[in-house]
C-alpha positions as CSV (number, residue, x, y, z in Angstrom):
1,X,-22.4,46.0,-48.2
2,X,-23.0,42.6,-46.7
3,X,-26.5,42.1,-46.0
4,X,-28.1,38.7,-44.6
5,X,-30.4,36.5,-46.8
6,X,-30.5,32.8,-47.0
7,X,-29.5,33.5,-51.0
8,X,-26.0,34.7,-49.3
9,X,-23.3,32.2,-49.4
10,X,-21.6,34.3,-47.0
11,X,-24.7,34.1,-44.6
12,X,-25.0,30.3,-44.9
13,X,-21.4,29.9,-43.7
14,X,-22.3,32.4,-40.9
15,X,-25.0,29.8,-40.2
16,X,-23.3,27.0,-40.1
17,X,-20.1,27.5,-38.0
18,X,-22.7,29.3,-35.6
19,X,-24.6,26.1,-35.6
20,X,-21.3,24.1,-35.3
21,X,-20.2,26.0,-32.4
22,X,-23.3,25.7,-30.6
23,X,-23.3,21.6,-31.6
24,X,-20.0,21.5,-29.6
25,X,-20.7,23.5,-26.8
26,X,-24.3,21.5,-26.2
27,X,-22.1,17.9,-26.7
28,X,-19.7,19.2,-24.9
29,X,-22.0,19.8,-21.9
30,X,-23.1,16.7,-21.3
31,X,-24.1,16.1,-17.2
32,X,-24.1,12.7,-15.1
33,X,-27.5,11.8,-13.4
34,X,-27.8,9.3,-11.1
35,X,-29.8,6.1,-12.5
36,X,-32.6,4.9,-11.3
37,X,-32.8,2.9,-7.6
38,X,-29.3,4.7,-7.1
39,X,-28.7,4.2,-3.7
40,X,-30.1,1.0,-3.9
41,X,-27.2,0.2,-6.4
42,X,-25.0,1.8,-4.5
43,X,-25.4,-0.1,-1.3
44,X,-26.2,-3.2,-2.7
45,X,-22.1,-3.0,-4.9
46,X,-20.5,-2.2,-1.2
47,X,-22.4,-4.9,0.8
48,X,-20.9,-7.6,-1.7
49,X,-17.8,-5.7,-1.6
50,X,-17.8,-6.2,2.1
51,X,-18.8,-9.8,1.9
52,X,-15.3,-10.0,-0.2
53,X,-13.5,-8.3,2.5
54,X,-15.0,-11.0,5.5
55,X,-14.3,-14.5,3.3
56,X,-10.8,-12.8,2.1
57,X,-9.9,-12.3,6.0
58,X,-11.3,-15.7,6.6
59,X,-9.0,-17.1,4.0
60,X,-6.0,-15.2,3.9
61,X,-6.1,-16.5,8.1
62,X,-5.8,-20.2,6.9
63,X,-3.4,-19.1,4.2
64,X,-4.8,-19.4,1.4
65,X,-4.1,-16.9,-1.0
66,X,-2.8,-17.3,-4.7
67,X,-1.0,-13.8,-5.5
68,X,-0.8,-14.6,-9.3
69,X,-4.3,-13.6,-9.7
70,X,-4.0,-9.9,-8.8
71,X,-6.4,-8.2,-6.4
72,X,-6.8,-10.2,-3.4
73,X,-10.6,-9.8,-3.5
74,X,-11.2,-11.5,-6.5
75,X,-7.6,-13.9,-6.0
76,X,-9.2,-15.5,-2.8
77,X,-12.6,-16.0,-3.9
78,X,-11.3,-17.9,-7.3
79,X,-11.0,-22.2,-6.4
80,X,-9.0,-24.2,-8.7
81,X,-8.7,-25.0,-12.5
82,X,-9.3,-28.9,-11.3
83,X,-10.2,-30.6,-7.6
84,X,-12.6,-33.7,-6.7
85,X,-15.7,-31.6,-6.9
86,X,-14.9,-29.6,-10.3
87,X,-18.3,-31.2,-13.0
88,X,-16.6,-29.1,-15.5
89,X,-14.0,-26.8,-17.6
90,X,-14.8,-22.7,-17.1
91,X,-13.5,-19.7,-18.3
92,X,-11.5,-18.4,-16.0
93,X,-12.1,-14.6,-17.5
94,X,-15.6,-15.4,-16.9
95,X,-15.5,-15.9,-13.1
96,X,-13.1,-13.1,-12.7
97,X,-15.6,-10.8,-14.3
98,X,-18.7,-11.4,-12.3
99,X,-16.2,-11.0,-8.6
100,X,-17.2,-6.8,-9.7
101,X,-19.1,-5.9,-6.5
102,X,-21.1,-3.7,-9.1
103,X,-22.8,-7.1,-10.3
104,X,-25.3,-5.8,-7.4
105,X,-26.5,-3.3,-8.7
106,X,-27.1,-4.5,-11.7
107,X,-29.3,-7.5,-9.8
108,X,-30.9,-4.7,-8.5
109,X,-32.0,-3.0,-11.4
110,X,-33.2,-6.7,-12.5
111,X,-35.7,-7.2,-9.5
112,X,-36.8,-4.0,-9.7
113,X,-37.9,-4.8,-13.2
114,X,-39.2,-7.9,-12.1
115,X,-41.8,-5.6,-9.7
116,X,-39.9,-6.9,-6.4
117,X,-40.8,-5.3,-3.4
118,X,-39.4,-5.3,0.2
119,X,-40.5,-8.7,2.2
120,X,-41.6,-10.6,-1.5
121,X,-40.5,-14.1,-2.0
122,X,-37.9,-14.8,-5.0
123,X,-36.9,-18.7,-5.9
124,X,-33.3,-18.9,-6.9
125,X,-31.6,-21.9,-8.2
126,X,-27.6,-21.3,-8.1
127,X,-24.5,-23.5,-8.2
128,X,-20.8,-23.3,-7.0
129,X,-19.7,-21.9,-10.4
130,X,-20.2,-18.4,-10.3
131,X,-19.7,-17.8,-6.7
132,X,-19.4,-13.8,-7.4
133,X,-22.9,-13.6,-8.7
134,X,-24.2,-15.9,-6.1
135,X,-22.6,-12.9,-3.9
136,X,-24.2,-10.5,-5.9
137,X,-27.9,-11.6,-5.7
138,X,-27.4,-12.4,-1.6
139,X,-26.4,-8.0,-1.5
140,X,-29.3,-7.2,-4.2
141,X,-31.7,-9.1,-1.9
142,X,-30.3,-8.3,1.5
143,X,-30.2,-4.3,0.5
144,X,-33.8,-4.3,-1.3
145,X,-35.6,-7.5,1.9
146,X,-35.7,-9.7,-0.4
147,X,-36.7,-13.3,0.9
148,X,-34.8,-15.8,-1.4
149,X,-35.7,-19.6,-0.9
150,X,-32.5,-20.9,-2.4
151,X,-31.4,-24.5,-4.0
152,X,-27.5,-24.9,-4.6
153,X,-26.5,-27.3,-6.5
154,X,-22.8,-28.0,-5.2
155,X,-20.2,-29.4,-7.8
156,X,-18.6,-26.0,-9.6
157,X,-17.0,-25.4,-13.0
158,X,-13.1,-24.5,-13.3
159,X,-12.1,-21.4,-10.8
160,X,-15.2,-21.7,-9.0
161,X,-16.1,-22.5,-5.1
162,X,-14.6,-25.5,-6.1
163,X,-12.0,-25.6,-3.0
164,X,-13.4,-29.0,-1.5
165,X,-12.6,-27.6,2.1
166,X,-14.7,-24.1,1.1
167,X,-17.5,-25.2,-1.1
168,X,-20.3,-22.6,-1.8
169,X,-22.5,-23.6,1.3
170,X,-19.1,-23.3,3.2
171,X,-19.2,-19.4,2.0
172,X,-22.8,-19.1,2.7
173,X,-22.2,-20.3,6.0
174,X,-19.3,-18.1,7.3
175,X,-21.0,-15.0,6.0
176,X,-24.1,-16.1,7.7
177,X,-22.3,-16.5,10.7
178,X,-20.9,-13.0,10.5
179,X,-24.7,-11.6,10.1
180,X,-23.9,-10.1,6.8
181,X,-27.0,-12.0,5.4
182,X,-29.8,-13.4,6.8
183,X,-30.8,-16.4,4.4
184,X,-28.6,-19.2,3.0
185,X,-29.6,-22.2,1.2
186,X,-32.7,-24.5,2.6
187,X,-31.3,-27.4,0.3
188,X,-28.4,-28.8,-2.2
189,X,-27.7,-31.4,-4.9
190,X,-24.5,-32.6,-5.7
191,X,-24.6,-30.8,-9.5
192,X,-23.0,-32.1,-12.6
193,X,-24.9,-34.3,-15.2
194,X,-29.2,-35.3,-14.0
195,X,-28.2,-33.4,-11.0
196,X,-26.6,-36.1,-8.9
197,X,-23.3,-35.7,-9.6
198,X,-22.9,-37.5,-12.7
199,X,-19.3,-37.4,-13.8
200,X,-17.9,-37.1,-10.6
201,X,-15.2,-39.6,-8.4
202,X,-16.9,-41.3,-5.7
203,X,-14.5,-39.3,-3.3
204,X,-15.9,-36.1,-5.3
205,X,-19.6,-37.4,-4.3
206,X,-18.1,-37.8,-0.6
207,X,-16.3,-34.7,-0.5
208,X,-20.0,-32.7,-1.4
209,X,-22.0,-34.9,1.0
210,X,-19.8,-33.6,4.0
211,X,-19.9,-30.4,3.0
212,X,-23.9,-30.6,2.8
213,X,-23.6,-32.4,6.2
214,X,-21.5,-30.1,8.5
215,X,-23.3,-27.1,6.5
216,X,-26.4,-28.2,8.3
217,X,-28.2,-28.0,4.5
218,X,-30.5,-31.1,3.4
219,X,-29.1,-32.7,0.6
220,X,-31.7,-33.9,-2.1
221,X,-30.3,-37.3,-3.7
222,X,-33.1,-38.3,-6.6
223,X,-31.4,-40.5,-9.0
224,X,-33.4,-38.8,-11.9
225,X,-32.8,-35.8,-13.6
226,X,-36.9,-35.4,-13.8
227,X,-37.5,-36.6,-10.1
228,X,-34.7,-34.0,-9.2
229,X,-36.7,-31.3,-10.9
230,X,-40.1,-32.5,-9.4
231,X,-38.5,-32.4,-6.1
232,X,-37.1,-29.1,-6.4
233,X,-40.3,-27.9,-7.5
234,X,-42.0,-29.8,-4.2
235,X,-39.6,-27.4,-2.5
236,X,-40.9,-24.2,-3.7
237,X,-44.2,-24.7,-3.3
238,X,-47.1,-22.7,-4.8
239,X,-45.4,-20.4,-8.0
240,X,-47.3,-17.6,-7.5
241,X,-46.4,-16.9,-4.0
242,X,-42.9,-15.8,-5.7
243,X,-42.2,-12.4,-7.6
244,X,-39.6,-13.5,-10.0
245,X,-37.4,-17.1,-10.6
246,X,-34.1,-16.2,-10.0
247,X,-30.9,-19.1,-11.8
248,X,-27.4,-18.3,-11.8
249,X,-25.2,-20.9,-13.7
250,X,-25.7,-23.9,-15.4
251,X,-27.6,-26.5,-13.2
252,X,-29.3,-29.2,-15.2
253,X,-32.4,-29.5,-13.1
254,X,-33.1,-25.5,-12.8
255,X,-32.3,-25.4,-16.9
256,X,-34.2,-29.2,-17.9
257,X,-31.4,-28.9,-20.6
258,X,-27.9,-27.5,-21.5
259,X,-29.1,-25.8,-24.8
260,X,-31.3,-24.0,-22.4
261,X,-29.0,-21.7,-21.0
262,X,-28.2,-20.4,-24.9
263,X,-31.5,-19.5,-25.7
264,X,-33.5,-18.3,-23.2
265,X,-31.8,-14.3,-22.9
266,X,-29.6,-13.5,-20.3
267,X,-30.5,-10.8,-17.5
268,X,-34.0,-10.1,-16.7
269,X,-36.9,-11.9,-18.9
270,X,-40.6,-10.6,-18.3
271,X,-41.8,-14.2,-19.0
272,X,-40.1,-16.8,-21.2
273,X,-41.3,-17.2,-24.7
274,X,-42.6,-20.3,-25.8
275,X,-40.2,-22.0,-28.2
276,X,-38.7,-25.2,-28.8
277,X,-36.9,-26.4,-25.8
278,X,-35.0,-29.4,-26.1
279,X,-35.9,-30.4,-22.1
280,X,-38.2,-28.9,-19.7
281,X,-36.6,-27.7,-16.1
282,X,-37.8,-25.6,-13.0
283,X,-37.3,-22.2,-15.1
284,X,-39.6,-23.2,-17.6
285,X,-42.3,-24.2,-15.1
286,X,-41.5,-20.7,-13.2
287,X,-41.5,-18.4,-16.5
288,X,-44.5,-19.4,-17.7
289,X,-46.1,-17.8,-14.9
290,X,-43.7,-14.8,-13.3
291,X,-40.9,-13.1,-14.6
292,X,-37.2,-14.5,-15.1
293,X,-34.1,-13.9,-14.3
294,X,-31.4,-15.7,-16.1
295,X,-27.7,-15.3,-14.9
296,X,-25.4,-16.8,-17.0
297,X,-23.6,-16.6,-20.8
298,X,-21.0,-14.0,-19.2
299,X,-20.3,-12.5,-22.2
300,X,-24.3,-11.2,-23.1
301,X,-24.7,-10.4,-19.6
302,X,-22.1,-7.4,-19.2
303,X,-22.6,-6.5,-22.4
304,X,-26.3,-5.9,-22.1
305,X,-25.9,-4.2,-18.2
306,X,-22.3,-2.6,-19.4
307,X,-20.2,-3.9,-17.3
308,X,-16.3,-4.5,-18.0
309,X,-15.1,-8.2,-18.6
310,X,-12.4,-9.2,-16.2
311,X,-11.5,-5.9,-14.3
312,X,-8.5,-6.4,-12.1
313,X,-8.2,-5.0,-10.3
314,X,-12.0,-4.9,-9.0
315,X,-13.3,-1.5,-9.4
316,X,-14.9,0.6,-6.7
317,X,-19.0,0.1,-5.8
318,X,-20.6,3.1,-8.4
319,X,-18.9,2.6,-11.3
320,X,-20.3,2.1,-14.4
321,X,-23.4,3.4,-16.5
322,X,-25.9,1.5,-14.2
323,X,-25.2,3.9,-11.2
324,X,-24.4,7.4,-13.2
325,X,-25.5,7.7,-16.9
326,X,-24.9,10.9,-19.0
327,X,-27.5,12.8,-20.5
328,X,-27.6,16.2,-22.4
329,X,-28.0,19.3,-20.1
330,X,-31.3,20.4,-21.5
331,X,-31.0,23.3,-20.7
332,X,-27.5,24.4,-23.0
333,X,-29.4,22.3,-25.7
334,X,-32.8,24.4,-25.3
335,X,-31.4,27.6,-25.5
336,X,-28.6,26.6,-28.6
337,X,-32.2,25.4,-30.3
338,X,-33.6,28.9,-29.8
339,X,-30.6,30.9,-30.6
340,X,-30.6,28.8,-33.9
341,X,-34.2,29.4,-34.3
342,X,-33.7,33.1,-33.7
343,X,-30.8,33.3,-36.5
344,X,-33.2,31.7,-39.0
345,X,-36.0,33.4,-38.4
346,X,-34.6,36.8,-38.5
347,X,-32.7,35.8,-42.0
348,X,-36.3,35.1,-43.2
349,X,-37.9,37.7,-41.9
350,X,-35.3,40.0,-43.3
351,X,-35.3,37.9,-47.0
352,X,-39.2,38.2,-47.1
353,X,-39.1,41.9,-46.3
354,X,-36.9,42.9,-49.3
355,X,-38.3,40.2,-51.3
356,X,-41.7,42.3,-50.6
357,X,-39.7,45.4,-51.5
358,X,-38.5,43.4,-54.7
359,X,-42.3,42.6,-56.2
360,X,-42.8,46.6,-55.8
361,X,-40.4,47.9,-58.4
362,X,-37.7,48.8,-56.1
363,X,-34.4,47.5,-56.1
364,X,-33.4,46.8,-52.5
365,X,-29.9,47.9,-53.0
366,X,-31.4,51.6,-54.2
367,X,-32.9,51.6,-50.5
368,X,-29.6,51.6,-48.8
């Protein structure tokens, strides 16, 4: 007669496709909760989705649209591979990928780590090459009453706001002028090499200047890449009135040096750790003192806040592991735990007893 012991072979298999079944139904159970700042997230994703919407309408109007890049969201915000104002080559996958409206949320997630509350200050240092993130931090901030005080520096990278009829402060501008956002930039470079457009055609330099001029923005011309930084600096005033220093892209005078952008870590950065920086910009003076956030190097950015690289077409605000992560249903797990528990403890209660039985002459089997 079969009898349960922990000697049994026959009970150990019992044991083990008990524990296997209950491994699979637990895995198998698995429940999507909302992550934290949710609807924060949430509403930050559509209101750069909606800031799509208003500059695609405003474009596809003039008739500009190039249908060979897929969704016409992310088709109308892309500029060209080369114009007058382009500093530099960029990956085109690159600027497709941060066009995802859920870029927001992730920003949002970022401040929040970064302590930001409603009506603190944040100093952000962007240029026109990443023109989705630019997008992205306007929602977070918009969403969350944030106060950004904002320096653009103009010239763009390859597939940027580098359109020399729609730069950057162009965008800002027209969603301004719809009340989407409530803050645009309070001054500009021209970009590219020292920050004064370095590497650029005279007609480039032009092209920036009237853009600055009928964007009503105050264009800082320093002919020094240190005298750019210590004007920029002059700009923002007093560090610690700010929660968190805020650079998207690769601006020379925010960075003090291209190396820069490699090693200090992408995404949010309590402080920067002191290391060997081959030039000292704005974010070094900021991250000494408050916490960083560091938007750029594409590639480490989604994969640390997993988000997908290129989607196209753009997916829908709330997708992706920093709106809805999955976690275990505790309670299937809890009660397969006990059941297994149970099942052990009986077999050992049970093996003790005749073992008992055993050590006082009796052969359990005679007990039967």
């Amino acid at each position: 007669m079969f009898r349960p012991s922990i000697k049994s072979t026959p009970t150990l298999l019992l044991l083990a496709l008990v524990s296997i079944i209950l491994y699979v139904i637990s895995e198998y159970s698995r429940i999507e909760v909302r992550a934290p700042y949710y609807e924060e997230k949430i509403a930050a994703a559509k209101t750069m989705r909606q800031a799509l919407e208003v500059v695609l309408e405003h474009r596809a109007a003039k008739g500009v649209f190039n249908a060979d890049l897929g969704d016409p969201l992310a088709a109308v915000m892309m500029g060209q591979k080369y114009s007058a104002i382009t500093t530099e080559e960029g990956l085109l996958a690159s600027k497709l990928t941060t066009l995802n409206p859920n870029f927001a949320g992730a920003i949002v997630e970022m401040l929040k780590q970064a302590g930001v509350e409603k009506g603190d200050q944040v100093a952000v240092a962007m240029t026109g090459s990443f023109p989705g993130l630019n997008l992205a931090l306007f929602s977070a901030c918009q969403v969350l009453g944030v106060e950004p005080v904002i320096i653009t520096s103009l010239g763009s990278s390859s597939w940027g706001a580098n359109e020399e009829d729609f730069t950057w402060l162009d965008m800002e501008t027209l969603l301004w002028n719809k009340g989407l956002f409530s803050y645009k930039s309070v001054a500009a470079t021209l970009g590219g090499g020292n920050d004064d457009g370095f590497g650029l055609s005279q007609l480039g330099i032009s092209i920036l200047k009237d853009a600055a001029q009928r964007n009503g923005v105050a264009l800082l011309e320093e002919q020094d890449l240190n005298l750019n930084i210590k004007r920029r600096l002059l700009i923002y005033g007093d560090i610690d009135q700010y929660k968190a220093y805020i650079n998207i892209g690769g601006g020379i005078a925010s960075l003090g040096h291209p190396a820069n952008s490699d090693i200090i870590d992408p995404g949010f950065n309590y402080r920067l750790i002191p290391k060997n920086y081959p030039g000292i910009g704005v974010i070094n003076h900021f991250g000494s003192k408050v916490p960083v956030i560091h938007l750029s190097n594409i590639d480490r950015l989604i994969k640390k806040y997993n988000l997908p690289l290129a989607p196209n077409p753009l997916p829908e605000a709330g997708v992706g592991s920093i709106f809805l992560k999955e976690k275990y249903d505790l309670r299937v797990t809890i009660v397969s735990l006990i059941l297994i528990a149970l099942m052990l403890g009986a077999v050992f209660r049970l093996d003790r007893k005749l073992f008992k039985i055993s050590d006082q002459g009796a052969e359990p089997d005679t007990l039967l």
